[in-house]
N, C-alpha and C positions, 0 to 999 in steps of 0.2 A: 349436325356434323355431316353424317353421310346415309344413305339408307343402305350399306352394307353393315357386315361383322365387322369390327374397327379392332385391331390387338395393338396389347402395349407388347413392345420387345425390347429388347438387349441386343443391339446389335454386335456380334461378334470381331472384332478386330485383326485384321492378317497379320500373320501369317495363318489364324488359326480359320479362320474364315473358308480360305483357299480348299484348308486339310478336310472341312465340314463338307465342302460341296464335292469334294472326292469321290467322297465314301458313299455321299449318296446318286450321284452321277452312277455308279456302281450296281446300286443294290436298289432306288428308288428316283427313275428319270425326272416324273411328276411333281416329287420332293424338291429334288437340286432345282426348280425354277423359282424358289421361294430363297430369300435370305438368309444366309446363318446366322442366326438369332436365338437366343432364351426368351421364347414368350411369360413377361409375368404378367399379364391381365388378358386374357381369354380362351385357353384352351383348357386351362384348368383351374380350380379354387373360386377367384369370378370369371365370369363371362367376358363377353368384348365387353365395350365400351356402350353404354346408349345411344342411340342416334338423336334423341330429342334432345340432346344438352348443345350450346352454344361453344363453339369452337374457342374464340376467348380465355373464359374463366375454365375450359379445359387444360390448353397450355401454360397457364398462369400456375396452373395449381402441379402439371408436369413439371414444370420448368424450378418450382419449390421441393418438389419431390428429390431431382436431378441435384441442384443444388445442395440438398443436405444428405443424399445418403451414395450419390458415388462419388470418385470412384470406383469400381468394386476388384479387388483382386481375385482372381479365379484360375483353378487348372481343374483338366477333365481326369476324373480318377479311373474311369470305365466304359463298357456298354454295357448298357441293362436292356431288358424288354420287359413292358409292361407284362403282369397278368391277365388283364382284361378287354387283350387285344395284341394286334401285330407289329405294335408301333416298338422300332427299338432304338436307344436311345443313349447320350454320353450322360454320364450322373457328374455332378460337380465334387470336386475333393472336398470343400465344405459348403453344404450347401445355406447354412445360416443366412448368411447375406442376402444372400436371394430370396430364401422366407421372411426375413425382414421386411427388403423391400414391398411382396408381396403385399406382406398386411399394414404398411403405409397407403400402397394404394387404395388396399380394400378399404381403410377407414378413411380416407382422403374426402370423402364427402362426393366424390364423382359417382354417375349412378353406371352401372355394373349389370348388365344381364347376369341372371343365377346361370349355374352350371353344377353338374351332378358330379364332377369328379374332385378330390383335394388334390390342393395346389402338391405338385412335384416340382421342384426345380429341373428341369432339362435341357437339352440339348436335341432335337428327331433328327436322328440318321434316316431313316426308314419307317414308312408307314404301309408298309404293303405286307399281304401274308406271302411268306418266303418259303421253299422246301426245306428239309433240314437239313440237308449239305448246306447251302445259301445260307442259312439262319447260322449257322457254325462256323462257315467263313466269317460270315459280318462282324461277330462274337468275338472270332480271331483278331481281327483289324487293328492297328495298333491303334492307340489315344492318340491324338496331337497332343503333342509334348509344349511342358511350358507354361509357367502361369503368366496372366493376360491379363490388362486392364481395361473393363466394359465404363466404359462413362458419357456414352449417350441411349437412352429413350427415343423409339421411334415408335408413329402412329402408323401400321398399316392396314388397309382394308383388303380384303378376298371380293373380287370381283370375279363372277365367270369364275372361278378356281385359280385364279391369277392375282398372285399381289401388287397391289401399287402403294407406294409411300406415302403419307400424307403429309408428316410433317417430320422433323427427327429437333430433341430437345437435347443440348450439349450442357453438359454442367462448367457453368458460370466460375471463373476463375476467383478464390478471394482475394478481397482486395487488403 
């Protein structure tokens, strides 16, 4: 596929999209160059994606994924911050769905770099250590309001620290 880090995401859809890169335009410049997205395959639970797998029966098996488990409704209930780190971040009102999908991925049969952290469903505002005024504004910041419907899968790689799209998978209308 690619010999970068390869992440599955959720791309976020506007207006909420818009309110994601606000906040972090704000409080993390480096952040807002990256998409508003819920990563669920690679920054936490699995890994990226493997490079030695065949792009093909990669998409195939996205593309079945996409079809049976969105669209996903969602609204952000908060910000939270990790404990074991600076990263701080919107939690989903339920995050079920998104654990779900997680462990279709996981067991999808795609091969998955391990990774040392369990999966959280989120959202990253902010990935940088903040003072504690900063960290107490950010904490303040209102939610984007509104539940939103995620129903595409997108392949992105970090290149240089810089994302680039690789593919994006829309779920398949039934017929």
């Amino acid at each position: 596929m690619a010999r970068h880090p390869i992440y599955v995401v959720l791309e976020l859809p506007e207006p909420v999209a818009t309110a994601v890169l606000a906040i972090r335009r704000r409080y993390d410049p480096r952040l807002a160059g990256f998409p508003a997205e819920i990563t669920v395959a690679g920054s936490s639970g699995v890994g990226p994606l493997r490079a030695e797998q065949a792009v093909e029966p990669v998409l195939e098996c996205l593309q079945h994924i996409a079809d049976t488990c969105l669209p996903i409704r969602l609204r952000f209930a908060g910000l939270r911050r990790f404990a074991s780190g600076p990263v701080t971040w919107l939690a989903p009102a339920d995050p079920a769905p998104l654990l779900a999908l997680h462990q279709r991925l996981a067991g999808s049969g795609l091969a998955f770099a391990p990774h040392r952290f369990e999966f959280t469903p989120h959202c990253s505002v902010c990935s940088t250590a903040l003072d504690p005024a900063q960290q107490a504004q950010l904490l303040a910041e209102p939610v984007p309001a509104g539940t939103f419907e995620l129903s595409r899968l997108a392949l992105y790689a970090v290149v240089d620290v810089s994302p680039q799209l690789l593919h994006r998978v829309e779920r398949r209308q039934a017929h």
